[in-house]
N, C-alpha and C positions, 0 to 999 in steps of 0.2 A: 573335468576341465579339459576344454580343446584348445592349443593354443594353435593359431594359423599363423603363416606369414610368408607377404608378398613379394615374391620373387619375379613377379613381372607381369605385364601388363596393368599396373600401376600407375595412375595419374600419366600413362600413353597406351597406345594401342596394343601393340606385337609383343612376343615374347613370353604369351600365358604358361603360369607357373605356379603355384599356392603350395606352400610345406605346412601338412597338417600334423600335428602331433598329438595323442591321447591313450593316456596305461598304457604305454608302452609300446606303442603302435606309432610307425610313420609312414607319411603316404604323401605321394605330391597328386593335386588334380591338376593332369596339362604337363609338359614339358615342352614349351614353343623355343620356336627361332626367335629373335629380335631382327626385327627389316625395316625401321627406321635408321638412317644413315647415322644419326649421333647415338644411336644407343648397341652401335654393331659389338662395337669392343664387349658387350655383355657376355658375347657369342664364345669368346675365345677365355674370358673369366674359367678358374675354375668355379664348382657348384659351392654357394653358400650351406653345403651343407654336405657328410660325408655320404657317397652314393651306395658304399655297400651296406650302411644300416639301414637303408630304405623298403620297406615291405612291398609297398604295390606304387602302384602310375594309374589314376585312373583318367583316361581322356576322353573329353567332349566329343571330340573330330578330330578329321585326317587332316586340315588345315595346318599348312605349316606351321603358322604361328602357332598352334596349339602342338603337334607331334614331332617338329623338326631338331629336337636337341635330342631324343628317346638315343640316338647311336652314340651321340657324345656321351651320356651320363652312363651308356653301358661300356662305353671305353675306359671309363674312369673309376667303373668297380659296379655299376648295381647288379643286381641279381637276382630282383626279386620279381614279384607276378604285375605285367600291363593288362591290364581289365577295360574293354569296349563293348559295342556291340559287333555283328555279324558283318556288317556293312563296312564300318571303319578299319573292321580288321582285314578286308580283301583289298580296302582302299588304301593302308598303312603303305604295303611295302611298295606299290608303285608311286606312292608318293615320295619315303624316303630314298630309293632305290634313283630315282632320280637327281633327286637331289643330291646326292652322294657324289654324282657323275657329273652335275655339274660344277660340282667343288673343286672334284678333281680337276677337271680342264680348264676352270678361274684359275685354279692355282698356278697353273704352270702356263698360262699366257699373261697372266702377271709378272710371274716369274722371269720370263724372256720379256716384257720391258722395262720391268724396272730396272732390268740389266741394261736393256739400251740405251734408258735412257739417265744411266749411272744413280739411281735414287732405291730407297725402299719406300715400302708402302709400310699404311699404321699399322696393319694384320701380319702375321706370320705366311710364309707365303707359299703353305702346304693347305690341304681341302682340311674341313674343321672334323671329317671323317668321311671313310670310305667304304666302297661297298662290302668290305669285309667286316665292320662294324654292321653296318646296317642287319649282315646275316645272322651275325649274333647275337640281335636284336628282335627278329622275328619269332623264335622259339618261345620266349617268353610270354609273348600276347595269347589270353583266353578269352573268352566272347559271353557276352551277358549282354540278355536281349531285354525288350523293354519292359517295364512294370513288373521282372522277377526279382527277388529279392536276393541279395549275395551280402553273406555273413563273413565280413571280413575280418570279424573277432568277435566273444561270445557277447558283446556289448556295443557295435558297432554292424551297420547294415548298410548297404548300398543298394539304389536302385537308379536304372538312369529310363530319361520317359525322352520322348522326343519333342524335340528342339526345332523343327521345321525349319533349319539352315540351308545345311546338305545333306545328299542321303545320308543316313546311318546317325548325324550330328544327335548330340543329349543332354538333357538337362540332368544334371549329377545330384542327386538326393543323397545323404548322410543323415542316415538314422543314430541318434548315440544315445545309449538307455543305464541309468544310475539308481536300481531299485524301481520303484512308482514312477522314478521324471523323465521325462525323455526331451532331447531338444533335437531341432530338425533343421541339416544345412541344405541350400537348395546354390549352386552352381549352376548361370542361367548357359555357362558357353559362350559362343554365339545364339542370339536368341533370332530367330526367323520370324519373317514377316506373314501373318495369315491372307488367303487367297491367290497364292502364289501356284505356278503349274508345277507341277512332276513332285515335291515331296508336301507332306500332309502339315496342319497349323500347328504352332507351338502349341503344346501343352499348360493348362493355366492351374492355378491351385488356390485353394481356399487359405490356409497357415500356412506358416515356418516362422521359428526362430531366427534364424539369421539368412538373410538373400545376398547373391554376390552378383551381381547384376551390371551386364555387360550395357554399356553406354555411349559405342563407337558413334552412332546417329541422335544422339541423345540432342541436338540444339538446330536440326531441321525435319525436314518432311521431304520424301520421296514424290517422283512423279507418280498418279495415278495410276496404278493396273491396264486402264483403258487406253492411256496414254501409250503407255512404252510402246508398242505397236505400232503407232500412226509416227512416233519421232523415230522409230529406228526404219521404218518403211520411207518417210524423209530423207533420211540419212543419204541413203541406198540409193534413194531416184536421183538426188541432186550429185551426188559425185558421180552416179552413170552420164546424166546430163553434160557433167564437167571434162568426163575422159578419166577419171581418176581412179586411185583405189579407196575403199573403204577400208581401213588398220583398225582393229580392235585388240586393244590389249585385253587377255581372255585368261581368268583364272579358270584350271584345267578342271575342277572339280564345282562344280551343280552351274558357275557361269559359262560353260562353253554349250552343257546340254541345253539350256537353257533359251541362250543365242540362237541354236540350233531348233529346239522347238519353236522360237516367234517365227523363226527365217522358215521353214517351211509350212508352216501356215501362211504368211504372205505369199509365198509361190504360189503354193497351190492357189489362194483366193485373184493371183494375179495381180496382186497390188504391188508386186513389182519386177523387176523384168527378170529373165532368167538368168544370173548371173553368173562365170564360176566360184563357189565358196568353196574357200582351204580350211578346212581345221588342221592347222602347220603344229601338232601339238602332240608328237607320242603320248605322254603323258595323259592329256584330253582327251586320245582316242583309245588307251586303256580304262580309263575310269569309265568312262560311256559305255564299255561292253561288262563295266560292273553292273551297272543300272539295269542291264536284261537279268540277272541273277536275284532281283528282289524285286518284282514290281510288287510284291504284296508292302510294300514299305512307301511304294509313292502315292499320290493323291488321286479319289475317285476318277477325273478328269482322265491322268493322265493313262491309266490302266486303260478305259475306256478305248483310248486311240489305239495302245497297243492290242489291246483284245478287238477290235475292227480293220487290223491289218495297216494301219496308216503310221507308223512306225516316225516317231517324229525327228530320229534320230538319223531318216534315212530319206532323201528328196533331192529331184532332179537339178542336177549344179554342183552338187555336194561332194566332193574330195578331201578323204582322210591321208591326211600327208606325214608318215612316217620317217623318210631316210633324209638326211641332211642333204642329198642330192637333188632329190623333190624339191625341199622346201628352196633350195638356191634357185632353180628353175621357175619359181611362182613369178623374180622379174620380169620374164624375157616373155610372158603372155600380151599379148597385145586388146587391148580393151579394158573395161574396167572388173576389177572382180572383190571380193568381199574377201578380207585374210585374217582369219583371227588367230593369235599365239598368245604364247605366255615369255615371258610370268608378267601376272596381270598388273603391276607396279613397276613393269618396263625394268626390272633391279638386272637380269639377266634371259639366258633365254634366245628364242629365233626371234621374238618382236623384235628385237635393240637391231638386228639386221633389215628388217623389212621399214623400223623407224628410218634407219638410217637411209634407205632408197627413196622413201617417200615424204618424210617431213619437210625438203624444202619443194615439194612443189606444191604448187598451188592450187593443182584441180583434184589433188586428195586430201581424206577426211580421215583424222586421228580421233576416234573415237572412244571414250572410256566409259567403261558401264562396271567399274565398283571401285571400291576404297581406295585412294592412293596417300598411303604415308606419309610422312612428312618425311621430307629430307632424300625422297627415292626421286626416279625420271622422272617417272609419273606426275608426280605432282609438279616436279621444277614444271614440264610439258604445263600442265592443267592451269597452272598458276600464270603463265603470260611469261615465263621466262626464254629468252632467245638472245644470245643460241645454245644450245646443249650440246653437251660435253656426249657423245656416243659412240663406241671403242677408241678414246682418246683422244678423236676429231670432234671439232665443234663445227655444230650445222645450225643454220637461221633455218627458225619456226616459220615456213611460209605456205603451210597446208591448214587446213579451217582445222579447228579444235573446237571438239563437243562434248558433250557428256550426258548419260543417262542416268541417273539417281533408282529411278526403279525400276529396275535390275538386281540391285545389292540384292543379296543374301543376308542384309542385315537388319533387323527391324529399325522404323523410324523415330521420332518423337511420340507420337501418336500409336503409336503401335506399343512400345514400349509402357505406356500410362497403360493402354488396355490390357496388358499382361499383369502389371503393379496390380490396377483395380478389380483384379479378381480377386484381392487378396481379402476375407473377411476380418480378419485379425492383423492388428498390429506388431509386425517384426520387433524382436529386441532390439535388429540394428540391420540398416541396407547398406553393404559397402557398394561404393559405384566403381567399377572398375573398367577395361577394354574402353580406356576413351581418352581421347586429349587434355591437357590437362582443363583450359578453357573449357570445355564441354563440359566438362565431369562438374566443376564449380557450380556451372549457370544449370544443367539440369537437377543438379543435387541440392542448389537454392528454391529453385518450382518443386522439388518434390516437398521439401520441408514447411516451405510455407501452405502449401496446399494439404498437407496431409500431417504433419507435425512430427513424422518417424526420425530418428535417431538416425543420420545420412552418416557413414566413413568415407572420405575420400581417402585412401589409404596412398604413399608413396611407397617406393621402392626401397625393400628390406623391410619398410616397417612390421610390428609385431602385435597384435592382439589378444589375448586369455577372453575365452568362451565360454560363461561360466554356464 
């Protein structure tokens, strides 16, 4: 008997967490942040469960949402083994490690006003941990690449296949064997979109027992492939036209390289003008020199470029913008120029600064090309709301606001069915999970009528036996 139970990303997106338990074995897959605004308090919760009887962590990706509590649950006692692949694990600590630092410096510019301005805030107004967690946290992680099999007890196996999110990103297989029977959990992660440039297509499978299947896009469709190119080539011409900047809020991990690879292919083909582009994103321009350390992990295409010398990571315009003195400097350019930062949900970050310079004018373009939260900038921005609240100043929305769908790193409706319909066999039970509550309903009603499987929309805490 396996029992699981949902510790987040649960009837919403952020937050991914699953406590498995079987003979005597526990194990979480995922240990995320929460970064919708109404579900933050999660963040500062202790763990529904005690952390030093826990055996292993096994994670999808470096995705915040999926890796950014790993420092918290080891401050609070775990100790045992985090299990990825090769990819995820170079990607870990410049992810956590960041994050750590910006906690820190929320905390204590918090701190100085909610002093000024005689109030508290709902959070404690210390970082939820620090880069001395984080170090403590790295020793732990050991590396299982894809399709090997890892015996995490004489009756339990692991194996993770890829997921075609972000590099390294996996789909988490659970093998559990009782005599002759054996049942099969399949953990989709983020499941990725096929055709996509730089990392290879999701992985499809004929069985499994039980599916946990992420449902972020689960009740629309993406722009076209062929698309993305000619609107973000759009983009670019019309705010050059205007005098303006182009702002991309830019998740640092597979959406900046990404950015990165359309925009120098439009250069070179000349379909649009030379501009200068900032990647304003330490973080972004540490991940992107992971991605030279595996090309045997990306997609035919993109190897291709880099084994013909045309490096897509690297074209005329292009500045990696490291030091906070650079990145303040991108105002004082004169003309128009392309700035993408993080974090890509506008929640903190050099965006909120460069928002702050550009969203009331009018000849620049707030650009979004992936998922924004509920309850973050982002979305208040995406949603038509003016004015926004941005380091405690509220500024009128009077710059064009766009968005590109595909972009995401996350598969779509369509996309999703064709991962389902590989399946030849009928699951005991599809939980739908990684998705709003709305979405998860209406996709989780088309999957049952169309196919008659036994759908869980699971909420938060709730508890299932896996017989």
């Amino acid at each position: 008997m396996i029992r699981v139970r949902f510790l987040g990303a649960a009837s919403q997106v952020t937050g991914s967490c699953f406590l498995l338990s079987t003979n005597g074995l526990t194990f979480l897959v995922d240990c995320g942040l929460y970064q919708e605004r109404e579900y933050q308090a999660r963040n500062w919760n202790p763990f529904p469960f005690p952390p030093e009887k826990l055996d292993y962590i096994i994670l999808t990706h470096a995705h915040l949402d999926h890796c950014g509590l790993i420092p918290k649950v080891v401050k609070e006692g775990f100790r045992g083994r985090i299990l990825c692949t090769p990819p995820t694990a170079e990607i870990l600590p410049i992810v956590l490690f960041d994050t750590a630092r910006l906690q820190e410096e929320d905390a204590q510019i918090k701190k100085k006003r909610h002093e000024r301005e005689g109030r508290r805030g709902p959070y404690p107004e210390i970082p939820l941990y620090t880069a001395r967690e984080v170090e403590r946290a790295l020793p732990l992680v050991e590396t299982i690449d894809y399709n090997l099999k890892f015996r995490l007890a004489p009756d339990l196996e692991l194996t993770c296949h890829e997921a075609g999110h972000i590099l390294g990103s996996s789909i988490v297989e659970i093998t559990s064997r009782n005599g002759p029977s054996r049942r099969r959990l399949l953990f989709s992660g983020d499941l990725g979109q096929w055709n996509k440039p730089l990392v290879r297509d999701p992985e499809t499978f004929a069985e499994a027992d039980y599916i946990f299947l992420e449902s972020t896009y689960g009740d629309r469709e993406h722009d076209q492939p062929e698309k993305v190119s000619d609107r973000l080539a759009e983009n670019v011409n019309s705010v050059h036209s205007r005098g303006g900047n182009l702002v991309i809020p830019t998740f640092a991990i597979e959406r900046a390289q990404e950015l990165m690879y359309h925009l120098s292919r439009l250069v070179r083909k000349k379909r649009i003008p030379q501009l200068p582009v900032f990647l304003d994103s330490p973080m972004a321009v540490s991940v992107t020199n992971v991605f030279g350390h595996y090309l045997e992990y990306l997609d035919e295409e993109s190897r291709a470029l880099f084994s013909s010398g045309q490096n897509p990571f690297d074209f005329p315009g292009l500045k990696l913008v490291q030091s906070f003195e650079e990145s303040r400097s991108i105002d004082k350019i004169r003309g128009s120029a392309i700035i993408m930062a993080g974090s890509g949900m506008c929640t903190g970050g050099r965006i909120k600064h460069h928002l702050e310079t550009n969203i009331s004018r009018p000849e620049s373009t707030i650009l979004f090309v992936g998922y924004q939260a509920r309850g973050t900038l982002g979305r208040q921005i995406l949603e038509g709301q003016s004015p926004v609240r941005i380091y405690g100043q509220m500024h009128q929305v009077r710059a064009t606001i766009d968005e590109i769908q595909g972009f995401s790193a996350h598969a779509d409706r369509p996309q999703l069915w064709k991962w389902l319909e590989s399946f030849r066999k009928m699951p005991r039970r599809l939980f739908l999970i990684h998705g709003e509550k709305e979405t998860i309903q209406k996709f989780g009603q088309e999957i049952t009528e169309k196919t008659g499987w036994q759908v869980e929309m699971p909420d938060y805490l709730s508890e299932y036996a896996l017989d």
